[in-house]
FIFIKE-480794 format. One record per residue (C-alpha): x, y, z. Coordinates in steps of 0.02 Angstrom, whole numbers, always signed. Layout:
BEGIN
ATOM     px     py     pz
ATOM      X      Y      Z
...
END
This chain:
BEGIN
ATOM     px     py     pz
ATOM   +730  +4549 +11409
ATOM   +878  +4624 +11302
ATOM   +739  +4651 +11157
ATOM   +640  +4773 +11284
ATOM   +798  +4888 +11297
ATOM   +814  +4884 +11084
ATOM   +658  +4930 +11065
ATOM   +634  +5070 +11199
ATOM   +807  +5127 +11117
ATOM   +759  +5106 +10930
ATOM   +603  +5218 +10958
ATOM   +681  +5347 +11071
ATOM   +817  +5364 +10921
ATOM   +689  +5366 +10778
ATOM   +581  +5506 +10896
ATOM   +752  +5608 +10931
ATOM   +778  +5600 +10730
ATOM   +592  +5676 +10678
ATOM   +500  +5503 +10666
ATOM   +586  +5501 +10495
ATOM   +435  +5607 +10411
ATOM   +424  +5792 +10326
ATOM   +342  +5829 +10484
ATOM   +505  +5819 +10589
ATOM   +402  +5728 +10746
ATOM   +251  +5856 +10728
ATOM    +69  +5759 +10731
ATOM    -31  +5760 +10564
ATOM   -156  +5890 +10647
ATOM    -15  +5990 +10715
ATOM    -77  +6152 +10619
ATOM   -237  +6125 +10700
ATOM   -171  +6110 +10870
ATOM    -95  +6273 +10844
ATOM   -229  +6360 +10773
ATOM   -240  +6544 +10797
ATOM   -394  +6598 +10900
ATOM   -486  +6761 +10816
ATOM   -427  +6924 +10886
ATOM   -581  +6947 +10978
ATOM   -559  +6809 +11070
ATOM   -391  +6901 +11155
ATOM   -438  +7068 +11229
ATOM   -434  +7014 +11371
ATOM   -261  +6962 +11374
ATOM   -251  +7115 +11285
ATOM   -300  +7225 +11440
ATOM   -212  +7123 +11573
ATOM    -53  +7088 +11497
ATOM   +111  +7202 +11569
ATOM   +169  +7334 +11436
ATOM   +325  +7336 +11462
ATOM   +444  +7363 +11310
ATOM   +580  +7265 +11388
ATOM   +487  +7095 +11426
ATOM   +384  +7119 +11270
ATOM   +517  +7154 +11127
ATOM   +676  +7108 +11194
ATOM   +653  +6954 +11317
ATOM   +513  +6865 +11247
ATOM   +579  +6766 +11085
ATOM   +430  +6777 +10993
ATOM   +370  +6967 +11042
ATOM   +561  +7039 +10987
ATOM   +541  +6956 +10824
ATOM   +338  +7017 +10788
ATOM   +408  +7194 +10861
ATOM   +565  +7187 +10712
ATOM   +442  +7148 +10589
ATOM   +335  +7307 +10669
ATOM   +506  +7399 +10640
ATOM   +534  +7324 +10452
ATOM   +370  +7444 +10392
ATOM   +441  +7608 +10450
ATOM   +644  +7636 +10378
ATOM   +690  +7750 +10513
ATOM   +652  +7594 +10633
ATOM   +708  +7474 +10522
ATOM   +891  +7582 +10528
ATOM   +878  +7574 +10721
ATOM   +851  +7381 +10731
ATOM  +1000  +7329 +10601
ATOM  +1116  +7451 +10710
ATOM  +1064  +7322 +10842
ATOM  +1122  +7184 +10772
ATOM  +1278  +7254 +10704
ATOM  +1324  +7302 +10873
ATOM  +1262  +7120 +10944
ATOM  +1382  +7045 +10783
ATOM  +1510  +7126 +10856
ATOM  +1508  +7076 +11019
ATOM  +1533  +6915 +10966
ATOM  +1678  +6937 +10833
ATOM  +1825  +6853 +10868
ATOM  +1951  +6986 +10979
ATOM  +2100  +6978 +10820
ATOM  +1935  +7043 +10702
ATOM  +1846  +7142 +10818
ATOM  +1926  +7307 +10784
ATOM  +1867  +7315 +10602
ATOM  +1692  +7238 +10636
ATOM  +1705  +7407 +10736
ATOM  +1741  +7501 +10619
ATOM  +1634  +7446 +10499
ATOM  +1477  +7481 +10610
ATOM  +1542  +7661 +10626
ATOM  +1569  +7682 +10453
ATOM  +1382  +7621 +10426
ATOM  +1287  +7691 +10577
ATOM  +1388  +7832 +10598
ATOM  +1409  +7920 +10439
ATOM  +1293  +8071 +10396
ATOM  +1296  +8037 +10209
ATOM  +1272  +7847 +10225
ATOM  +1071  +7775 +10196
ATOM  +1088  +7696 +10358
ATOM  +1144  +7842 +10488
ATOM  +1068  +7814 +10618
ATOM  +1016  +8009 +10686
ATOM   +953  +7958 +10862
ATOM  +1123  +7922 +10926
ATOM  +1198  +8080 +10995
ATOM  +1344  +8165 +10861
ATOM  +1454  +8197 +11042
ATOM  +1440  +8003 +11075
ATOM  +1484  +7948 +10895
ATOM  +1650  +8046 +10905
ATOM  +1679  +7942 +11101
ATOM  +1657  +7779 +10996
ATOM  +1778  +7822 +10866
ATOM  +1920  +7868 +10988
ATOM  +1885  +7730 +11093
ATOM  +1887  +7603 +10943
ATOM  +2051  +7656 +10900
ATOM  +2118  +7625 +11055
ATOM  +2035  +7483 +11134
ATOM  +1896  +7392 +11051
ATOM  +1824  +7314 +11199
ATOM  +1659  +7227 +11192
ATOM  +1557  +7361 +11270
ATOM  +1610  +7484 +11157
ATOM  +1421  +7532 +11091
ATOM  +1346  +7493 +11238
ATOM  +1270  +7660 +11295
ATOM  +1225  +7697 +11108
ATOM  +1131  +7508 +11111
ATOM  +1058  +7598 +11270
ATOM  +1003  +7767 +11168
ATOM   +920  +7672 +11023
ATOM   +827  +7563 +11167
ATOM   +757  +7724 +11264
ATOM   +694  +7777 +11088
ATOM   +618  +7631 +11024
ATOM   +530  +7595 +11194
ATOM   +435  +7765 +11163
ATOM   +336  +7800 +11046
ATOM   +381  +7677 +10912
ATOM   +331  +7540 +11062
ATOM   +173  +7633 +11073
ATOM   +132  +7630 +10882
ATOM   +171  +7449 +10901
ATOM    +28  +7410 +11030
ATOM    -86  +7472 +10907
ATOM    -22  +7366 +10759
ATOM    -89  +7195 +10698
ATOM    +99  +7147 +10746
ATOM    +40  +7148 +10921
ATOM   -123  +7074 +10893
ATOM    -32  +6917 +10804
ATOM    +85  +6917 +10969
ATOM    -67  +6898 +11077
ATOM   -138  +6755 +10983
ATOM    +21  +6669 +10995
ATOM    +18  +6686 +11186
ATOM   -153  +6634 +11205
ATOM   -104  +6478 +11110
ATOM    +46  +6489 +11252
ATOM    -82  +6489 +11419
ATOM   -160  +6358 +11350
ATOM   -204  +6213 +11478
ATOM    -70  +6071 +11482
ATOM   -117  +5880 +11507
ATOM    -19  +5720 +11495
ATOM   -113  +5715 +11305
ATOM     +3  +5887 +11235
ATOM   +150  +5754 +11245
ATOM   +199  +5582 +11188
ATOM   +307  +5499 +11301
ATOM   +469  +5376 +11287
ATOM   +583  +5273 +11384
ATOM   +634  +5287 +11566
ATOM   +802  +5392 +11579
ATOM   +821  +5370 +11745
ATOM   +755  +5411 +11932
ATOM   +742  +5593 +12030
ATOM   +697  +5612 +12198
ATOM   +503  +5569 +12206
ATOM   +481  +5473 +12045
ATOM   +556  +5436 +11869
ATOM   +623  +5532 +11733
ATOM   +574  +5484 +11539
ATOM   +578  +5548 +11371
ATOM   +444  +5659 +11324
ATOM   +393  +5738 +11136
ATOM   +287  +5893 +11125
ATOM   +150  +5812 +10983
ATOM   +106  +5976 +10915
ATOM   +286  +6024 +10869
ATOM   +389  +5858 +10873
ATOM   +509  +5918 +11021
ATOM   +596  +5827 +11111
ATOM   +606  +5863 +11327
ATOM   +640  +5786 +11484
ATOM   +477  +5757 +11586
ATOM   +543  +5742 +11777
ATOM   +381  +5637 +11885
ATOM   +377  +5714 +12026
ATOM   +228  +5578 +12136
ATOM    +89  +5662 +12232
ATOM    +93  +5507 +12357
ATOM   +295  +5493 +12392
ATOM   +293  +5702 +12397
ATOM   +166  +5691 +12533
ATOM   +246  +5544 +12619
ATOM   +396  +5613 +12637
ATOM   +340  +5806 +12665
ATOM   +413  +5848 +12500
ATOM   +289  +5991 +12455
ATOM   +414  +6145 +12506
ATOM   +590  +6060 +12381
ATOM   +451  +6028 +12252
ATOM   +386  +6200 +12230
ATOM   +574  +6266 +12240
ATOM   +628  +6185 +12137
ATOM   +481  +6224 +12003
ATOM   +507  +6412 +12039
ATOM   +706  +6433 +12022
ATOM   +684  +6347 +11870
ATOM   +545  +6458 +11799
ATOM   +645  +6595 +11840
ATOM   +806  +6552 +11771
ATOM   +843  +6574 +11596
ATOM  +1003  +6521 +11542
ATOM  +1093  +6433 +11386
ATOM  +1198  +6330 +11532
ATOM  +1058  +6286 +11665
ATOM   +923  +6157 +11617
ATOM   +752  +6268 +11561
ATOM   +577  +6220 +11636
ATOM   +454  +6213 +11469
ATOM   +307  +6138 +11521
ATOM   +237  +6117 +11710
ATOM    +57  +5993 +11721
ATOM    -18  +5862 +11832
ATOM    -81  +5696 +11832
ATOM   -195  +5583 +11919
ATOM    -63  +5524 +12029
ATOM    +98  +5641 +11973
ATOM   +149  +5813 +11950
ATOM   +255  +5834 +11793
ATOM   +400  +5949 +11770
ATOM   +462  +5932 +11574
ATOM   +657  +6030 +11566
ATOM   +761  +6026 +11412
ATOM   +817  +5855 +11357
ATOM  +1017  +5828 +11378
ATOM  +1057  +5663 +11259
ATOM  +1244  +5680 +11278
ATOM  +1230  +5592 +11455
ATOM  +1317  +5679 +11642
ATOM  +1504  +5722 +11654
ATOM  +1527  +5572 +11789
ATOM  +1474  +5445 +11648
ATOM  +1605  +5532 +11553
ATOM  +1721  +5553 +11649
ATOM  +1746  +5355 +11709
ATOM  +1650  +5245 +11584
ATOM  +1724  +5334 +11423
ATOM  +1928  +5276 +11423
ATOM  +2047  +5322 +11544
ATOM  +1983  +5396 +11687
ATOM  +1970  +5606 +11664
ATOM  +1977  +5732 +11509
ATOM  +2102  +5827 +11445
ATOM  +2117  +6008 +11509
ATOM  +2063  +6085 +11351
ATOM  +1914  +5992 +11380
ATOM  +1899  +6005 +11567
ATOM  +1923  +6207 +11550
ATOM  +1803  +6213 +11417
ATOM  +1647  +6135 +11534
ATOM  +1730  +6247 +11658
ATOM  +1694  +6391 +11586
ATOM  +1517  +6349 +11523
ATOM  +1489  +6300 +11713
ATOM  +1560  +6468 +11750
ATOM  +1448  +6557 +11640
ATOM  +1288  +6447 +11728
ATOM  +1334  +6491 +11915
ATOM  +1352  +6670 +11841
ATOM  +1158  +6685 +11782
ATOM  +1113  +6568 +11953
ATOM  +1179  +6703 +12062
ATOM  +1129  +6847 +11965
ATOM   +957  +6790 +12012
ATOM  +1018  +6768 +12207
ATOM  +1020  +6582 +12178
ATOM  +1130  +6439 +12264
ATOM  +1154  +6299 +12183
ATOM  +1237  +6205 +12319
ATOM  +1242  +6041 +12221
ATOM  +1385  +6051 +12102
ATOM  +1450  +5886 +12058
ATOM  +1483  +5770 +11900
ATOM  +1314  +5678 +11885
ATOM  +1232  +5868 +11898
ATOM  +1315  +5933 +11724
ATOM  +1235  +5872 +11579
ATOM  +1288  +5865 +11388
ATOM  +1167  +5905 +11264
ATOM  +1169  +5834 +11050
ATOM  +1291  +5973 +11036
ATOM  +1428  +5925 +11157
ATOM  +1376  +6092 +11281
ATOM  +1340  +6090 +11456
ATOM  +1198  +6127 +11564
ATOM  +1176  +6134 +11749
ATOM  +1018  +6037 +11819
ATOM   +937  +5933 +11963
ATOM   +902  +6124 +12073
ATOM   +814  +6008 +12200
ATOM   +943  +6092 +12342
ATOM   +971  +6270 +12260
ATOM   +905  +6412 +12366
ATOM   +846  +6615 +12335
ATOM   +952  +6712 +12445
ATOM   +903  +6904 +12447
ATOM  +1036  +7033 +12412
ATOM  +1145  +7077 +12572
ATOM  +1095  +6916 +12650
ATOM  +1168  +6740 +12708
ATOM  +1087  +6567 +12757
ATOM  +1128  +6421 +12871
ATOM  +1138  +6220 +12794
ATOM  +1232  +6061 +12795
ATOM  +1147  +6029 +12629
ATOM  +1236  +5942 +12477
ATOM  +1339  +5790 +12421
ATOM  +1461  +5723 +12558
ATOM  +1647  +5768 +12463
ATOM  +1580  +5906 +12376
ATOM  +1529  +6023 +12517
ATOM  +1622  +6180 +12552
ATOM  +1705  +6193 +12713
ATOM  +1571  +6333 +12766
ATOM  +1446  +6199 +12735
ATOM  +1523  +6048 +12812
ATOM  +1549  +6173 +12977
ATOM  +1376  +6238 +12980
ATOM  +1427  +6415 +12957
ATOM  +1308  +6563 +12845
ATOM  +1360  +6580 +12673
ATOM  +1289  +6659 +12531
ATOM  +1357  +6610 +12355
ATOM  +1543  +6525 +12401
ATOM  +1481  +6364 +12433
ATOM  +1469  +6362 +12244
ATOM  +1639  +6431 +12196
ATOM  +1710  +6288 +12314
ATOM  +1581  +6152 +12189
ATOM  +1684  +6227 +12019
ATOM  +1856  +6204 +12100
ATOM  +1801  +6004 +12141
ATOM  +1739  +5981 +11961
ATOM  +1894  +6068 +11893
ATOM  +2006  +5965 +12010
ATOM  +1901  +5789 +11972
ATOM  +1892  +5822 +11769
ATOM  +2070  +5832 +11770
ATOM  +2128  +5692 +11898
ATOM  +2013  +5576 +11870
ATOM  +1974  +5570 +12035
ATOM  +1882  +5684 +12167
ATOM  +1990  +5800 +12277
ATOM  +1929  +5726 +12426
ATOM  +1888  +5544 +12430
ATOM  +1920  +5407 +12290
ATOM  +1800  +5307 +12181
ATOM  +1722  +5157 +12256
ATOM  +1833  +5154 +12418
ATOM  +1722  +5179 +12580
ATOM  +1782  +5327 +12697
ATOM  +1695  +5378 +12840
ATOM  +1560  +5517 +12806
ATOM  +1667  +5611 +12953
ATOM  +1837  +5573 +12882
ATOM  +1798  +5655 +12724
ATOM  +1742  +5821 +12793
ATOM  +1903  +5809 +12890
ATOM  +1997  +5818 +12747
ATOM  +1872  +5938 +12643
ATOM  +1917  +6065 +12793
ATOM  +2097  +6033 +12859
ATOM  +2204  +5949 +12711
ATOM  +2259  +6019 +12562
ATOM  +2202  +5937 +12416
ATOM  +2362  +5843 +12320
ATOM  +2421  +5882 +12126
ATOM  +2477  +5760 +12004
ATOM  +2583  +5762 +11853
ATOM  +2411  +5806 +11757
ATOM  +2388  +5979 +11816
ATOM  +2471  +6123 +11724
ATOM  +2528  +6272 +11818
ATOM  +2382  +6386 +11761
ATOM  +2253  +6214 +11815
ATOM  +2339  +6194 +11970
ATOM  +2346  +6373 +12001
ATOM  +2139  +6402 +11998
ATOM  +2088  +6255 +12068
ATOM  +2186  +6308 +12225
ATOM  +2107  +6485 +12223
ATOM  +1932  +6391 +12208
ATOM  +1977  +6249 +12344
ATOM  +2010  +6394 +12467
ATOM  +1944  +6340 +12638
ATOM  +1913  +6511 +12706
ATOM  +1771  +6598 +12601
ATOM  +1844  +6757 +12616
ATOM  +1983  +6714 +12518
ATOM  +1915  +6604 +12372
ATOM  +1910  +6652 +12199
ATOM  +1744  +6705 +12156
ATOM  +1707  +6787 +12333
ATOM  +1820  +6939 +12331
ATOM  +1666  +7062 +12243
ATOM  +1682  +7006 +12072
ATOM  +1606  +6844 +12066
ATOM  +1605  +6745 +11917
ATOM  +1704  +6903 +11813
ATOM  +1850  +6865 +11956
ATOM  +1839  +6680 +11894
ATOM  +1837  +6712 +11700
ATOM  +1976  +6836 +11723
ATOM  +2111  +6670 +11775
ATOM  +2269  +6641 +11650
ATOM  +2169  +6477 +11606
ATOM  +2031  +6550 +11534
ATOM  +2146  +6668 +11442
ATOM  +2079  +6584 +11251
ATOM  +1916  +6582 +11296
ATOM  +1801  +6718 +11208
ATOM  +1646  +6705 +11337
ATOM  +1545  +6838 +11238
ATOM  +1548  +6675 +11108
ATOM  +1544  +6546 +11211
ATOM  +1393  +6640 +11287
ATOM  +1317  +6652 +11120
ATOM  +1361  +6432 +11087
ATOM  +1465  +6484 +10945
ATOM  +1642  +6433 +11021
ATOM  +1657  +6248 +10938
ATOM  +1636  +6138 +11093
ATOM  +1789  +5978 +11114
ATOM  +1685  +5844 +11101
ATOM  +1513  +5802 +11028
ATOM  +1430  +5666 +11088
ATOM  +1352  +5511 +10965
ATOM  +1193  +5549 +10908
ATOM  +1152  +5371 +10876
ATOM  +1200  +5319 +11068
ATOM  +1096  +5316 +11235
ATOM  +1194  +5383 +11366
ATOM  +1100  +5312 +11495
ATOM  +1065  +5147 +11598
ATOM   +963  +5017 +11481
ATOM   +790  +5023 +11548
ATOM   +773  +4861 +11658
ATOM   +945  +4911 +11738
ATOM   +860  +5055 +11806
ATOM   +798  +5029 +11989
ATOM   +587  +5047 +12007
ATOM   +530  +5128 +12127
ATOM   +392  +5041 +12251
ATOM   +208  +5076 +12291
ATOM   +197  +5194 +12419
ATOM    +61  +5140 +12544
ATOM    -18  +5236 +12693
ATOM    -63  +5408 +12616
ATOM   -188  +5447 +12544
ATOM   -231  +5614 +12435
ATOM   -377  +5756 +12491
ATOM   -443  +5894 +12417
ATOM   -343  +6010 +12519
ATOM   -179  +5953 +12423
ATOM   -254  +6048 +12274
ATOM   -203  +6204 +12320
ATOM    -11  +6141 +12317
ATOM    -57  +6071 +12163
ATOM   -119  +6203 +12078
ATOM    +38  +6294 +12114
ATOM   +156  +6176 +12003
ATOM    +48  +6129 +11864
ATOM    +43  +6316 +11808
ATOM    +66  +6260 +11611
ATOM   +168  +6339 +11479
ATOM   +338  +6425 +11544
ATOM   +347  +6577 +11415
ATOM   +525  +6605 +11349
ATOM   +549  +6394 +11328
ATOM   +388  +6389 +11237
ATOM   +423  +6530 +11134
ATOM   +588  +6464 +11071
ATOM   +503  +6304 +11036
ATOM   +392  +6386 +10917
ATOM   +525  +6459 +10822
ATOM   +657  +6289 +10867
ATOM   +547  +6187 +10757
ATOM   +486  +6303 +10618
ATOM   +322  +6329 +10682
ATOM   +317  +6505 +10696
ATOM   +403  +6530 +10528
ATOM   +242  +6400 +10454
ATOM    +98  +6491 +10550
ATOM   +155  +6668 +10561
ATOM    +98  +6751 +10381
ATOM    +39  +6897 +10334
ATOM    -39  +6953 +10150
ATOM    +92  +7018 +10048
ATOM    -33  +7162  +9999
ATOM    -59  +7231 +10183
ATOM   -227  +7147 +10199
ATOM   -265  +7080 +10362
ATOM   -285  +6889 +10394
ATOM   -458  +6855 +10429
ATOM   -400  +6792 +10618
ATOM   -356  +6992 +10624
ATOM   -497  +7064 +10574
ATOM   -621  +7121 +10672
ATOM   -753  +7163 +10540
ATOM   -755  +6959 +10498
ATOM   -770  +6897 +10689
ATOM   -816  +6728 +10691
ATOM  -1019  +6673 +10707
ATOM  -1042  +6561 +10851
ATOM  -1051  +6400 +10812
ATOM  -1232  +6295 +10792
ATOM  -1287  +6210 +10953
ATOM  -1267  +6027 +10921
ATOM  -1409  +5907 +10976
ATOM  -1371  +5728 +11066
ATOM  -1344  +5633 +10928
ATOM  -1220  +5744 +10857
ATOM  -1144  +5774 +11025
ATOM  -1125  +5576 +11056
ATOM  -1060  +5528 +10891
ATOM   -984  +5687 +10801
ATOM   -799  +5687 +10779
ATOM   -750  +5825 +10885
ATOM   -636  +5970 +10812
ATOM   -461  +5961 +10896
ATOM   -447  +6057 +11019
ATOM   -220  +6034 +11057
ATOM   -235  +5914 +11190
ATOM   -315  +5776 +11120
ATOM   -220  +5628 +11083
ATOM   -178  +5548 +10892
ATOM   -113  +5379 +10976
ATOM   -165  +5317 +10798
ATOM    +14  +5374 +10739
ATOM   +118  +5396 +10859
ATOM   +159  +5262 +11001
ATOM   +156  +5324 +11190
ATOM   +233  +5250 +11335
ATOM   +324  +5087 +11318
END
C-alpha cells in the first residue's frame, strides 16, 4: 500500500505548487465564481452594514486598500495616506537605521515648503517629534501624529468615501464574501492527521487555488460525547483572533454528517516532530529563542482578547512554508473577562502550571508557565518535567511540576537559563509575564535583546530554518489511525440550531487576504482609466431579469455557475 501514500503525496505537492498551470490552483471558471453582483443587488448590505471607519479602512484588508485608492483621487488625502506608511516603514526599520528613516519622514511630512507637508498635523507637535528624534528614536515616535491624521481621515474624507463607487466596489466584494459555503467551494486532499471528533485533511479553495487546513469536526461523535459547548469555543476564539502567530479560521460550513472548520494550512510540520525526529534531539538557542519569541508575540494577541490558551506544548506550534510559527488546536483555550479568574485542571499532564495541577483560579499565568516548558524542552531536548517514552505516574509528575526545581544542563546559556526560571516560577505571583506587563515583561529579557519584534511582528526578521517544500511533514496516510463508526446516536432537527451556529461561512479578514494572497483582487478589481463607471456600478444599466425558462430548458440547460458548483472534470477531490 506504499503506492497509496505516493500518490496522496504527489498530488498534495503538485496542489501546494499551483497544479503546475498559469492559473496557480484557481478552477478554469474561477472568474465566474467570483463574479461581481450589480450594485443594485447590494443595498441592502449597504444599509445594514456598521460604518465604522476603523473596521472598514483600517482592519478589513480589502476595505483599507479600496479606501487608499478613494484617497489616491484627492492629493491632500493622498499626502495623508503616504505619511502613513512612512511612519508604518519606520516602525519597522532596523534600530542602527531608524534614526534617519526618522528623519527623513520629518524632512518630507514636516516641511512647509515640501509638496508633501502634511498641514493636518499640528506645527506644536512637529517641533515634539523633532526633539524627540534627536534624542531617542523610539518606535512610537509618530504615534499620536498617526493618531491626528486617523481622526481626520475618519471624518469627512470617510464620509465622501461612503458615497464613492470605491465603496460600492467594497460592497460587492463582501457580498461575494457572505456567500453560502458547501463542501463544493473546496477540493480536498490527503488526511494530515486526527483532532478531537474527526480527521484533519488538505483542503484547496477552487475559486482561488488556496491552500487550508479543513479540521472535521463529526455531528455523531460531537453529540456522543457532549461535545457541542468545546466545538462552538473553539469556532468563536478562533473567529475572533487575528494574528500572524495563531492559526486563522477562513472558512466555517457543514456537511451531511460533519461540521467543517478550514484554518490556515502549516506544511512545515509541529515543533515535537522537530524537535526529536530531525537529528539530535533539540535546537539550537538561536533557534529555540526565535520560536520563542514568535510564541511570545501569539500569547500576546491571545490575551489581549482575554483568551487562555492553556494548551501550550510542542505538537501545538506549527511551522508554516516559511519556517514561522503559529499557535493552533484552541480546543481548551477559554474567554476570561477583564478583572476576572477561572477554576480547571485542564491541559496536557507535564505541561500544566502548578495553579492548574492544584486546582487553584488563574487568569493568564497558566500560559506564561506553557512558554517557560517549550523554552526549557527546545533547548534540552527533553521536557522539564518527565522524559520521552519513560512511564511516570500521572501523580508523580505533578509532584515534581509543583515541588522540584527543574534541572539545567551544559546546553543552557546564562541569559536561557535565566528566563526559563522566571517562566517556571511555581507561585504565579512571581512569574515573568504576571507582574502587570505581560508579554512586554517577557520581550523585555537579556535573551530577546537582538530581537526587533516590531519586525518580527511584521514576518520580516529572516526566520533560522525553512522547512522543505518538497517534504510531507506528517504521518504517511495508512499510518494514521481511523477513527470508528460511532453507533447509538442518532441526529434530530433540534441539533440544527447548534449547527447553524458553526457553519456561519466566510470569516472576513482570512477571506479578504485570500483575495489579495492569490491575485484575485488585483485581476477583478478594475476601474476605466477614463473615470467611467463599470457597468456592475452603474445604476442607470441595472441588469433586466432574466427570461423564465420552461421545463425543457430547466432539465437540460447547462446552468450558469453559480461559485459552489463543482468542476471535478479538472481537478481530482478526495483520495
Amino acid at each position: 500500500m506504499e503506492l497509496e501514500n505516493i500518490v496522496a503525496n504527489t498530488v498534495l505537492l503538485k496542489a501546494r505548487e499551483g497544479g503546475g498551470g498559469s492559473r496557480k490552483g484557481k478552477s478554469k471558471k474561477w472568474k465566474q465564481m467570483l463574479q461581481f453582483p450589480h450594485i443594485s443587488v447590494c443595498e441592502e448590505l449597504r444599509q445594514t452594514i456598521d460604518k465604522d471607519y476603523s473596521s472598514l479602512c483600517e482592519r478589513q484588508p480589502i476595505g483599507r486598500l479600496l479606501f487608499r485608492l478613494f484617497c489616491e483621487t484627492r492629493p491632500e488625502l493622498r499626502r495623508c495616506v503616504n505619511f502613513l506608511d512612512a511612519v508604518a516603514e519606520f516602525e519597522v526599520t532596523p534600530d542602527e537605521k531608524r534614526k534617519e528613516s526618522g528623519q527623513e519622514a520629518i524632512d518630507k511630512y514636516f516641511n512647509t515648503t515640501s509638496d508633501n507637508h502634511v498641514s493636518e498635523v499640528e506645527d506644536a507637535m512637529m517641533v515634539q517629534c523633532r526633539e524627540r528624534l534627536q534624542q531617542d528614536a523610539c518606535k512610537d515616535l509618530f504615534k499620536d501624529c498617526t493618531k491626528l491624521i486617523h481622526d481626520y481621515l475618519s471624518v469627512a474624507p470617510f464620509a465622501d468615501y461612503l458615497d464613492s463607487m470605491f465603496f460600492n466596489r467594497f460592497l460587492q466584494w463582501k457580498w461575494l464574501e457572505r456567500r453560502p459555503v458547501t463542501k463544493n467551494t473546496f477540493r480536498q486532499y490527503r488526511v494530515l492527521g486526527k483532532g478531537g471528533f474527526g480527521e484533519v485533511c488538505a483542503c484547496q479553495v477552487r475559486a482561488t487555488g488556496k491552500m487550508y487546513a479543513c479540521k472535521k469536526l463529526e455531528k455523531k461523535r460531537i453529540k456522543k460525547r457532549k461535545g457541542e459547548s468545546m466545538a462552538l469555543n473553539e469556532k468563536v476564539i478562533l473567529e475572533k483572533v487575528n494574528s500572524r502567530f495563531v492559526v486563522s479560521l477562513a472558512y466555517a460550513y457543514e456537511t451531511k454528517e460533519a461540521l467543517c472548520l478550514v484554518l490556515t494550512l502549516m506544511n512545515g510540520g509541529d515543533l515535537k516532530f522537530h524537535i526529536y525526529h530531525m537529528g539530535e534531539s533539540g535546537f539550537d538557542e538561536t533557534r529555540a529563542v526565535f520560536y520563542s519569541a514568535e510564541i511570545c508575540c501569539g500569547l500576546e494577541d491571545l490575551h489581549r482578547e482575554r483568551i487562555i490558551y492553556r494548551d501550550l506544548k510542542p505538537e501545538n506550534i506549527l511551522l508554516d512554508d516559511l519556517g514561522h510559527i503559529r499557535i493552533s488546536d484552541l480546543g481548551l483555550a477559554v474567554h476570561v473577562p477583564e478583572g476576572q479568574t477561572i477554576k480547571g485542571r485542564v491541559g496536557t499532564v507535564g505541561y500544566m502550571a502548578p495553579e492548574v495541577v492544584m486546582n487553584q483560579r488563574y487568569s493568564l499565568s497558566p500560559d506564561w508557565w506553557g512558554l517557560g516548558c517549550l523554552l526549557y524542552e527546545m533547548i534540552e531536548g527533553q521536557s522539564p518535567f518527565q522524559q520521552r517514552k519513560k512511564k511516570i505516574k500521572r501523580e508523580e509528575v505533578e509532584r515534581l511540576v509543583t515541588e522540584v526545581d527543574e534541572e539545567y544542563s551544559c546546553k543552557f546559556s546564562e541569559d536561557a537559563k535565566s528566563l526559563c526560571k522566571m517562566l517556571l516560577a511555581k507561585d504565579p505571583t512571581e512569574r515573568m509575564g504576571c507582574q502587570g506587563g505581560g508579554a512586554s515583561e517577557v520581550k523585555a529579557h537579556p535573551i530577546f535583546r537582538s530581537i526587533n519584534f516590531k519586525r518580527l511582528e511584521a514576518g520580516m526578521l529572516q526566520v533560522p530554518f525553512i522547512p522543505d517544500p518538497q517534504a510531507i511533514y506528517c504521518k504517511d496516510v495508512l499510518d494514521i489511525e481511523q477513527f470508528s463508526s460511532v453507533k447509538g446516536v442518532e441526529l434530530e432537527p433540534k441539533d440544527e440550531s447548534f449547527y447553524s451556529k458553526v457553519s456561519t461561512g466566510s470569516v472576513s479578514i482570512p477571506w479578504q487576504n485570500e483575495m489579495i494572497e492569490t491575485e484575485c483582487f488585483t485581476e477583478l478589481n478594475v476601474f476605466s482609466l477614463d473615470g467611467t463607471l463599470p457597468v456592475d456600478l452603474d445604476w442607470r444599466g441595472q441588469p433586466s431579469p432574466p427570461p423564465k425558462q420552461g421545463l425543457l430548458q430547466w432539465l437540460f440547460g447547462r446552468q450558469e455557475c453559480c461559485g459552489n458548483c463543482s468542476d471535478s472534470d479538472e481537478e481530482p477531490t478526495r483520495l
